[in-house]
C-alpha positions as semicolon CSV with decimal commas, in nm:
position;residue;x (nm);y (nm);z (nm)
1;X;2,486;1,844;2,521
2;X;2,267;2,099;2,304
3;X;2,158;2,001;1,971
4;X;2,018;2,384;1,923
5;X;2,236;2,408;1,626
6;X;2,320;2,077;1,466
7;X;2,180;1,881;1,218
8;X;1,969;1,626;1,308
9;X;1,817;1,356;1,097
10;X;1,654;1,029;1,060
11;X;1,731;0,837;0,707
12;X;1,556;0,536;0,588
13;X;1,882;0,251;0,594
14;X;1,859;0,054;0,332
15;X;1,895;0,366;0,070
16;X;1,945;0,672;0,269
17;X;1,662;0,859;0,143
18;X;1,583;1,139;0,353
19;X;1,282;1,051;0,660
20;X;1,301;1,401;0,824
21;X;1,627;1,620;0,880
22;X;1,661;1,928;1,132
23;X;1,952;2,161;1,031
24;X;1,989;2,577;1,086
25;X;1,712;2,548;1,386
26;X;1,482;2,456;1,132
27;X;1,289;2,145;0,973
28;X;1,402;2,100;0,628
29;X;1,078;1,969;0,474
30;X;1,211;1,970;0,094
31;X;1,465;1,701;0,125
32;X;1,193;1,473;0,274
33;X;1,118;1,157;0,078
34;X;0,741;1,195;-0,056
35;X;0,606;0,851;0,120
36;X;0,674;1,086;0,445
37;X;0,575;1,453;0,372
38;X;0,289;1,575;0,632
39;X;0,345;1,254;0,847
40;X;0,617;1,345;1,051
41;X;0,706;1,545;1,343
42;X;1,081;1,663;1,512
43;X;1,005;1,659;1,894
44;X;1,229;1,937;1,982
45;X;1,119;2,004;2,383
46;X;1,434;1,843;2,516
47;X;1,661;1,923;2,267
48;X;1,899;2,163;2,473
49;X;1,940;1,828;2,655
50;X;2,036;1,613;2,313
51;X;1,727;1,449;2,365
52;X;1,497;1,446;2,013
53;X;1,226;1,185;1,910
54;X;1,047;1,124;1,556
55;X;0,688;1,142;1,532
56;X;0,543;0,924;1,216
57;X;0,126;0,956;1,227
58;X;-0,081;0,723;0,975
59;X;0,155;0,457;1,011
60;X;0,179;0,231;0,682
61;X;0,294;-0,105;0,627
62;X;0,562;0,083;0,411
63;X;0,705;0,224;0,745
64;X;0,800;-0,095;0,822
65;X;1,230;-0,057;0,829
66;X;1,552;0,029;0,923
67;X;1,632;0,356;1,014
68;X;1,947;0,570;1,107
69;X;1,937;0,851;1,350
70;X;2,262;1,071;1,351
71;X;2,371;1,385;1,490
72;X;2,631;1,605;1,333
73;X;2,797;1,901;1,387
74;X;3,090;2,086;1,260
75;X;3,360;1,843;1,450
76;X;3,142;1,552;1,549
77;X;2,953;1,317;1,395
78;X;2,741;0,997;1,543
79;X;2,462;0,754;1,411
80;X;2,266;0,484;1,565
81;X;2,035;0,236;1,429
82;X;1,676;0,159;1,493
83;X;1,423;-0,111;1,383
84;X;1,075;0,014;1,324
85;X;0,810;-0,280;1,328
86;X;0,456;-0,231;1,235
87;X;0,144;-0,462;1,318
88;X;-0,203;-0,451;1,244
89;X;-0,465;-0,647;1,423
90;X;-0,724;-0,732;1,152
91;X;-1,069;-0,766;1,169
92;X;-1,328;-1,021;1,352
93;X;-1,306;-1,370;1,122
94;X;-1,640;-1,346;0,921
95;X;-1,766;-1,735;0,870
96;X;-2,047;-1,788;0,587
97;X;-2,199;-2,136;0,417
98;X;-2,120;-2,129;0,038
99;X;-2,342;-2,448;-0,049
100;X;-2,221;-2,844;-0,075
101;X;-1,929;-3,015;-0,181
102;X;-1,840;-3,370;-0,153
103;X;-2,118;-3,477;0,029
104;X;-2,094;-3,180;0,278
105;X;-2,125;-2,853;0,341
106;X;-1,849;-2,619;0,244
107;X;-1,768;-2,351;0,441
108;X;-1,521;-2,015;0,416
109;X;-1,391;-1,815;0,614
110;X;-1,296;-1,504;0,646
111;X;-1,056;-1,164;0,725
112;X;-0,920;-0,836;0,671
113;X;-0,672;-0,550;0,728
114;X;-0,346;-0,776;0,901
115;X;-0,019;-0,677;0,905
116;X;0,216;-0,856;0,882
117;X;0,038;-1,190;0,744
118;X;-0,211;-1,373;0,959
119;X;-0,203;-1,740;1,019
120;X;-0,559;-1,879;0,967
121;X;-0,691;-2,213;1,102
122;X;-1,030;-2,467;1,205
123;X;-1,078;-2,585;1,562
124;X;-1,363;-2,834;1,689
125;X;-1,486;-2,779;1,985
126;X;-1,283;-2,937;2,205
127;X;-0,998;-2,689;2,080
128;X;-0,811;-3,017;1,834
129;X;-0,732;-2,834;1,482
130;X;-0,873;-2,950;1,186
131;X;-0,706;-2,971;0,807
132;X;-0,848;-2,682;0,599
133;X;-0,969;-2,768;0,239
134;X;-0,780;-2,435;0,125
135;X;-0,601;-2,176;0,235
136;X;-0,528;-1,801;0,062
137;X;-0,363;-1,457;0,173
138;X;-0,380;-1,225;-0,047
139;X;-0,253;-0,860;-0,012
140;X;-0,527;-0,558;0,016
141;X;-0,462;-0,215;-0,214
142;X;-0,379;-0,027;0,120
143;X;-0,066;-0,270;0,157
144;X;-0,272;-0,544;0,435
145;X;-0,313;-0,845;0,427
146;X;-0,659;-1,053;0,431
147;X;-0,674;-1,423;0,436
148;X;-0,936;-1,670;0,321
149;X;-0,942;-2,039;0,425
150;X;-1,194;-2,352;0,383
151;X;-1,354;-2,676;0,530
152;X;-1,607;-2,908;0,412
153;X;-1,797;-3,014;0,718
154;X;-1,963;-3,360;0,700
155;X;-2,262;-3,493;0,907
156;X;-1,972;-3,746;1,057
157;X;-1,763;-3,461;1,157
158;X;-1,752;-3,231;1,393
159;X;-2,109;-2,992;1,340
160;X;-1,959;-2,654;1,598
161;X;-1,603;-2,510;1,419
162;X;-1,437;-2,222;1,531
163;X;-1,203;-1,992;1,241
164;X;-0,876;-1,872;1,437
165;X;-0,687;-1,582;1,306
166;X;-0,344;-1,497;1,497
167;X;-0,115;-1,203;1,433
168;X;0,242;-1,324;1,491
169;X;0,410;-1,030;1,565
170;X;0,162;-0,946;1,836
171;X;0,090;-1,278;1,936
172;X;-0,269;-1,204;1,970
173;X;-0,567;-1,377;1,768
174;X;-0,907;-1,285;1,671
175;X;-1,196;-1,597;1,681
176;X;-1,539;-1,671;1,522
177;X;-1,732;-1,951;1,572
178;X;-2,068;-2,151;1,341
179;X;-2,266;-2,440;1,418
180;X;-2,435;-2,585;1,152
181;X;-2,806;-2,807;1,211
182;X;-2,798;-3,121;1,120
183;X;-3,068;-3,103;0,885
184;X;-2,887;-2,887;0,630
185;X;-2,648;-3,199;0,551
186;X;-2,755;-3,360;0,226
187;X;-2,957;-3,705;0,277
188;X;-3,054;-3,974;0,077
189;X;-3,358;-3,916;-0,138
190;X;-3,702;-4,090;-0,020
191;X;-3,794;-4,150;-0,374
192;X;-3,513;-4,414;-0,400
193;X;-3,703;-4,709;-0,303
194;X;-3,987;-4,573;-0,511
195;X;-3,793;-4,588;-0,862
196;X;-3,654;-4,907;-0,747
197;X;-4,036;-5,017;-0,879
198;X;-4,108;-4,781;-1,137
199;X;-3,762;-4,833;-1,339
200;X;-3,873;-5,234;-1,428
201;X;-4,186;-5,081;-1,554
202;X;-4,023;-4,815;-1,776
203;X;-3,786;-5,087;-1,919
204;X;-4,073;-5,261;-2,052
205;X;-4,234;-4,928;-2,218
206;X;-3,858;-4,849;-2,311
207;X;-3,842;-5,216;-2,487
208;X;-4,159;-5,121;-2,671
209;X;-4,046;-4,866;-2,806
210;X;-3,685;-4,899;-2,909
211;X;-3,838;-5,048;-3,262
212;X;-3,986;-4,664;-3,329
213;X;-3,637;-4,520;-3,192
214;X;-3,457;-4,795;-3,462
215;X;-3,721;-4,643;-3,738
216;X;-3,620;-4,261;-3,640
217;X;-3,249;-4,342;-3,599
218;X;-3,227;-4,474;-3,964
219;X;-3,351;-4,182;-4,101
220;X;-3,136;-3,974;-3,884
221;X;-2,817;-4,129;-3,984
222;X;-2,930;-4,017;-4,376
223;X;-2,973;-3,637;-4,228
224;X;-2,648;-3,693;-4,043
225;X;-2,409;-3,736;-4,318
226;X;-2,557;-3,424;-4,502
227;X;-2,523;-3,228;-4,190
228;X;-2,149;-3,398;-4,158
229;X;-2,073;-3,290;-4,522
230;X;-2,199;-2,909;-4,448
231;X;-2,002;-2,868;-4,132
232;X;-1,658;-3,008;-4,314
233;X;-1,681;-2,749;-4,530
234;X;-1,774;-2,455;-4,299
235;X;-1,433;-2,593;-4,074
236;X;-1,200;-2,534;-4,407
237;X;-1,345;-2,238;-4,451
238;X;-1,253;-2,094;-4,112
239;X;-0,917;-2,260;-4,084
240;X;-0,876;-2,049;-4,424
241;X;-0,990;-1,729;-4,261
242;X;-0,801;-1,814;-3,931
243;X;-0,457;-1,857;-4,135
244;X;-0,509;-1,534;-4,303
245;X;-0,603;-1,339;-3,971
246;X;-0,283;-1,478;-3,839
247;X;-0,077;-1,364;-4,109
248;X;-0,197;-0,997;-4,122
249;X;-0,155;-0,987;-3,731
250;X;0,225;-1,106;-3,836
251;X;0,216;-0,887;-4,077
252;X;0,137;-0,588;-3,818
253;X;0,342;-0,679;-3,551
254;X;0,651;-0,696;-3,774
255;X;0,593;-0,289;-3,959
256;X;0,508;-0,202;-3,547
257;X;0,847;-0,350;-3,442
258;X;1,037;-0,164;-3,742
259;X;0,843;0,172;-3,696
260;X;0,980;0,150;-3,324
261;X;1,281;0,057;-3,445
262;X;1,355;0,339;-3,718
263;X;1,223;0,583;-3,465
264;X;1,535;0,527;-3,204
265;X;1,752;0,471;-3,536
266;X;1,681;0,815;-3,630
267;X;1,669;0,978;-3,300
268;X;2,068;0,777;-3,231
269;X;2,131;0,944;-3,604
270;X;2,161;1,258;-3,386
271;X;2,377;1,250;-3,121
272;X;2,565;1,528;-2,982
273;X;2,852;1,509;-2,710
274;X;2,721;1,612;-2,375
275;X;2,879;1,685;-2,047
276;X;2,791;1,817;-1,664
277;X;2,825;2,225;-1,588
278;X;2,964;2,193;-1,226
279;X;2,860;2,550;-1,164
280;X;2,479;2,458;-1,162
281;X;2,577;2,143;-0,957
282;X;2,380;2,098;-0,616
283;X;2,611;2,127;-0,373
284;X;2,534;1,757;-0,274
285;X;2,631;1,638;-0,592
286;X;2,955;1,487;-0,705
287;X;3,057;1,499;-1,083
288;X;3,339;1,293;-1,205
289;X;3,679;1,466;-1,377
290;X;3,502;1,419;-1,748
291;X;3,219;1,559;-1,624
292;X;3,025;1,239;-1,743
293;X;2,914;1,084;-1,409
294;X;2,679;1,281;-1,127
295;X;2,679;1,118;-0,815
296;X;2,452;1,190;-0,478
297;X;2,626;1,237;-0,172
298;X;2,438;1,286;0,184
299;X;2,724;1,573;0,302
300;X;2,724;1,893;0,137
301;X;3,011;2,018;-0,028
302;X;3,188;2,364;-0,020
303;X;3,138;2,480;-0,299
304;X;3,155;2,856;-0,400
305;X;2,853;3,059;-0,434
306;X;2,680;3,133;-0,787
307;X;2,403;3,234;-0,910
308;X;2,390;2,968;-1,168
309;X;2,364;2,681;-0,894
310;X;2,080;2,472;-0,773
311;X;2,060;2,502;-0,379
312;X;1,743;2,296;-0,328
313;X;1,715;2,006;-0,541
314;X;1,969;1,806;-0,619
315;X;2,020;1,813;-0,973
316;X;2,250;1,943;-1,229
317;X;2,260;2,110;-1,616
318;X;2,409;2,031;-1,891
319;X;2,739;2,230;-2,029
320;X;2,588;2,232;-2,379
321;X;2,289;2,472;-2,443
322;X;2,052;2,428;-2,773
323;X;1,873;2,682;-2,940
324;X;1,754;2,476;-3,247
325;X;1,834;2,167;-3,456
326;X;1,777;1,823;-3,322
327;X;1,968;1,677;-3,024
328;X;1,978;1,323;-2,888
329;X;2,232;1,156;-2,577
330;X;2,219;0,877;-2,364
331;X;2,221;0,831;-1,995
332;X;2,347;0,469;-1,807
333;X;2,094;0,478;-1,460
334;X;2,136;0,105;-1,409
335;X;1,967;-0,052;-1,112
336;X;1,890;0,330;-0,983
337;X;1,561;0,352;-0,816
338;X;1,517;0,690;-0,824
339;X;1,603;0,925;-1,132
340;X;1,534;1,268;-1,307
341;X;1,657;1,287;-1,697
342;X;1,487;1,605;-1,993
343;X;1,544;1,920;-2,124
344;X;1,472;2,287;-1,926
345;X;1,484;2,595;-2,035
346;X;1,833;2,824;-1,905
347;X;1,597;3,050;-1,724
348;X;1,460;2,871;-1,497
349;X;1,519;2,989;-1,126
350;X;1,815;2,804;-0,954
351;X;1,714;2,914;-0,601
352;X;1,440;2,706;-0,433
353;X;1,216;2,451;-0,467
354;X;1,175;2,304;-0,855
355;X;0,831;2,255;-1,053
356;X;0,886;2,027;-1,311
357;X;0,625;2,102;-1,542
358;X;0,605;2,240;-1,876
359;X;0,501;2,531;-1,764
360;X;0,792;2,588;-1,542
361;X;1,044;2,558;-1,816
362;X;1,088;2,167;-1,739
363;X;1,035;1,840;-1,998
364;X;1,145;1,596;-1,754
365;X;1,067;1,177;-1,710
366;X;1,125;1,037;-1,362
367;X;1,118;0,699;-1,181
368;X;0,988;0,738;-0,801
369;X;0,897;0,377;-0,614
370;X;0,980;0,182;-0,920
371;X;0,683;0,398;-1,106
372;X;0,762;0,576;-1,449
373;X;0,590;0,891;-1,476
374;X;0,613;1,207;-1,721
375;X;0,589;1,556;-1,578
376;X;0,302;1,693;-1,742
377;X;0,041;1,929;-1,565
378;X;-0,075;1,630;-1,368
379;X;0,187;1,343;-1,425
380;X;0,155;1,103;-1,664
381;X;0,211;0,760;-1,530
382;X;0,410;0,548;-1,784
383;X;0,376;0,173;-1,891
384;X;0,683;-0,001;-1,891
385;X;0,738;-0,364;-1,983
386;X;1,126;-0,408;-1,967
387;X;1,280;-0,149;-1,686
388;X;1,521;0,042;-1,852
389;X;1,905;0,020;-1,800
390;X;1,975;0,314;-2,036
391;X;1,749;0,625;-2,108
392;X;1,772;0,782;-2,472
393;X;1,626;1,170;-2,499
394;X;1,589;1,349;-2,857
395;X;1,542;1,674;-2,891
396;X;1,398;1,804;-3,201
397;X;1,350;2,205;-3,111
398;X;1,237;2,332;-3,456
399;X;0,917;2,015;-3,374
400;X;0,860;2,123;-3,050
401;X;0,942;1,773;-2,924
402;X;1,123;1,591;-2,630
403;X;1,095;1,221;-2,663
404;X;1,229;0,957;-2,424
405;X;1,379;0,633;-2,522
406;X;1,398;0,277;-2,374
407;X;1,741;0,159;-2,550
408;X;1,753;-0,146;-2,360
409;X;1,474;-0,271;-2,553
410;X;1,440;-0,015;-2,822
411;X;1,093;0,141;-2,727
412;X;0,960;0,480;-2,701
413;X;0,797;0,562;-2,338
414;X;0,693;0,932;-2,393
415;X;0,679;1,239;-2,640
416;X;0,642;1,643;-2,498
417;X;0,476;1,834;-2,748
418;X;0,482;2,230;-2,771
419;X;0,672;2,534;-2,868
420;X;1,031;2,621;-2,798
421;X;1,161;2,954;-2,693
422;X;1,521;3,070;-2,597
423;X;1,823;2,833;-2,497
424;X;1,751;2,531;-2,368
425;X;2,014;2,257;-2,158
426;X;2,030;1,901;-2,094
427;X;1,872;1,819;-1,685
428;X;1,993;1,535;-1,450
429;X;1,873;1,472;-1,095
430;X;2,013;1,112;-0,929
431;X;1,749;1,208;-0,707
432;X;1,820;1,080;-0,315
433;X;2,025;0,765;-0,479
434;X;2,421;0,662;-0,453
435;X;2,385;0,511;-0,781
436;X;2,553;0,729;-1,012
437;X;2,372;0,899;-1,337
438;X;2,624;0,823;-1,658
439;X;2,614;0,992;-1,977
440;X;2,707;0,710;-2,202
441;X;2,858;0,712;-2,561
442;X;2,614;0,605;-2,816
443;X;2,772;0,303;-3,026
444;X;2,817;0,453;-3,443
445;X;2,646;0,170;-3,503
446;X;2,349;0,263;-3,357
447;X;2,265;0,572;-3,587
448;X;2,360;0,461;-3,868
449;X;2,410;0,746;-4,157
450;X;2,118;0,941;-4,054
451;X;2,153;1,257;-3,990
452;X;1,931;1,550;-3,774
């Protein structure tokens, strides 16, 4: 039958994020997951026929998955599952000589651009395999593989060797082969039986003159105990300065630990309740009865028309609107690996796409790919030692400032600075992730007595 006027999609299984949806007679390119935007293509010639087949160009080792294909319409819905495998045949084995070890001649081999990993291995030349001295694959920036593996041919062994690399998925294999001349192996020296003559000799002229050596080495032993004395001395001396280096690095660490610490302290010193506005909810967004909990849902609800809600991104306001003072809450994202959490301003357009940008109205932190980025101009990206559980913002309007919090180990990851116009309201996007957002009471013992 006609899929004209369904919706059509393709969703990556594992989290459901959006590969490429079809819905109204139209390609819905803003609910696309960014790993996938301007690589894929809805053909659409046989649709009448419920006939419709993705398109992914530049495949990526990343498109390597699960996927779920559905159909739905306004009394029907069905799914089916599909396994997309990717493979990459690398590059012809490159074989160089590297110099001697162990009495031969070591020699590496190698190769680039595999997906999945390669198996790497010698042959002789009658095809028996030989044990490598090492083996490495190690992945490439552009999410290959290249491998690396090594023999130490001997003038005993086998002087033609050929460097195998296979692909297992495609069961195919890519070969180079080096022959090495015999005279590059390393030989005894010809000048062996010669010193076997000369060395008598110099024992004699070495016998002669161990009584000057004796003479020198008594004097020596005089300047050695001075020199002994000197460099005592010079070692106390730096074990002194090496004890008080460590102490004032101590000494650092511990007022950098308690400045971090009295930052949060201060910032928890102002918390304010906050809840979820379900009129600016996305209609594919469920909030809980306290209005604590926003959850993302792939099946649009009916909700009501108003002007105050998002219908493009999935995200949601805050109830509470500031227009001064200082501000902080909490929010519980867990395991979540996607996540939206700032301030905007009231103003900002709840119709279309969203720029979140300063400019735009928007102080916003995300996490995308397990990457922590600011929304700046051009994003910031943001270190991150410990991955946050719990997400602390503090809003201090009068400053012009909208900090973000680490509270699972008390650390600040990033500070907006500016001016401050108008109302502005709490902003939560769970992004495409089932993993609810959670606005989290912040313990009283947290803030202590201070106050905003």
């Amino acid at each position: 039958m006609s899929a004209e006027n369904m919706e059509v999609g393709w969703l990556r299984s594992q989290d459901s994020a959006v590969v490429h949806v079809y819905r109204d007679g139209k390609d819905q390119y803003g609910e696309q997951m960014p790993e996938y935007q301007g690589r894929t293509e809805l053909l659409k010639d046989d649709i009448i026929d419920g006939k419709v087949s993705l398109k992914i160009r530049n495949v990526q080792p990343s498109d390597d998955e699960q996927y779920t294909c559905f159909f739905q319409s306004s009394v029907s819905y069905e799914e089916a599952l599909l396994e997309l495998q990717v493979a990459d045949l690398g590059s012809a084995p490159v074989i160089s000589v590297v110099g001697h070890q162990d009495g031969g001649i070591r020699v590496v081999c190698r190769s680039a651009g595999w997906y999945p990993q390669p198996k790497a291995h010698w042959r002789d030349h009658q095809g028996q395999r030989l044990p490598s001295a090492s083996e490495e694959i190690s992945p490439e920036a552009n999410g290959l593989f290249q491998t690396e593996i090594v023999i130490v041919l001997t003038e005993e062994s086998s002087q033609k060797v050929s460097c195998f690399v296979r692909n297992p998925r495609l069961n195919q294999e890519r070969e180079s082969v080096i022959s090495i001349a015999e005279l590059f192996f390393p030989r005894g020296n010809p000048w062996t039986v010669a010193l076997g003559v000369i060395l008598p000799l110099l024992a004699v002229l070495m016998a002669l003159a161990s009584y000057c050596f004796w003479r020198q080495r008594k004097a020596k032993e005089t300047l050695q105990l001075d020199k002994e004395s000197e460099k005592e001395t010079l070692l106390s001396e730096w074990e002194g300065e090496k004890e008080m280096l460590q102490s004032e690095m101590e000494r650092q660490k511990a007022e950098y630990e308690a400045a971090k610490e009295l930052g949060l302290a201060r910032a928890q010193g102002c918390t304010v309740v906050v809840t979820l506005d379900p009129d600016t909810a996305h209609p594919w967004l469920v909030l809980s009865e306290d209005r604590k909990r926003v959850t993302w849902r792939y099946k649009r609800q009916n909700l009501p028309y108003k002007p105050e809600r998002f219908d493009y991104y999935p995200c949601v306001l805050g109830a509470e609107g500031f227009t001064g003072g200082r501000r902080y809450w909490e929010v519980e994202v867990g395991d979540k690996t996607g996540w939206d959490l700032g301030v905007c301003r009231e103003s900002v357009s709840r119709k279309g796409d969203v720029t979140h940008t300063p400019e735009a109205g928007y102080w916003v932190m995300w996490l995308r790919g397990g990457g922590y980025k600011a929304c700046t101009s051009l994003p910031t990206p943001l270190p991150v030692s410990v991955r946050p559980g719990r997400v602390g913002i503090f809003l201090d309007y009068e400053a012009g400032e909208v900090s973000f919090y680490n509270v699972t180990d008390r650390s600040h990851l990033f500070t907006f600075t500016g001016t401050f116009s108008g109302k502005l309201r709490p902003y939560f996007s769970p992004w495409f992730s089932a993993d609810p957002l959670i606005i989290c009471p912040v313990p009283a013992q947290a803030g202590g007595n201070l106050g905003p």
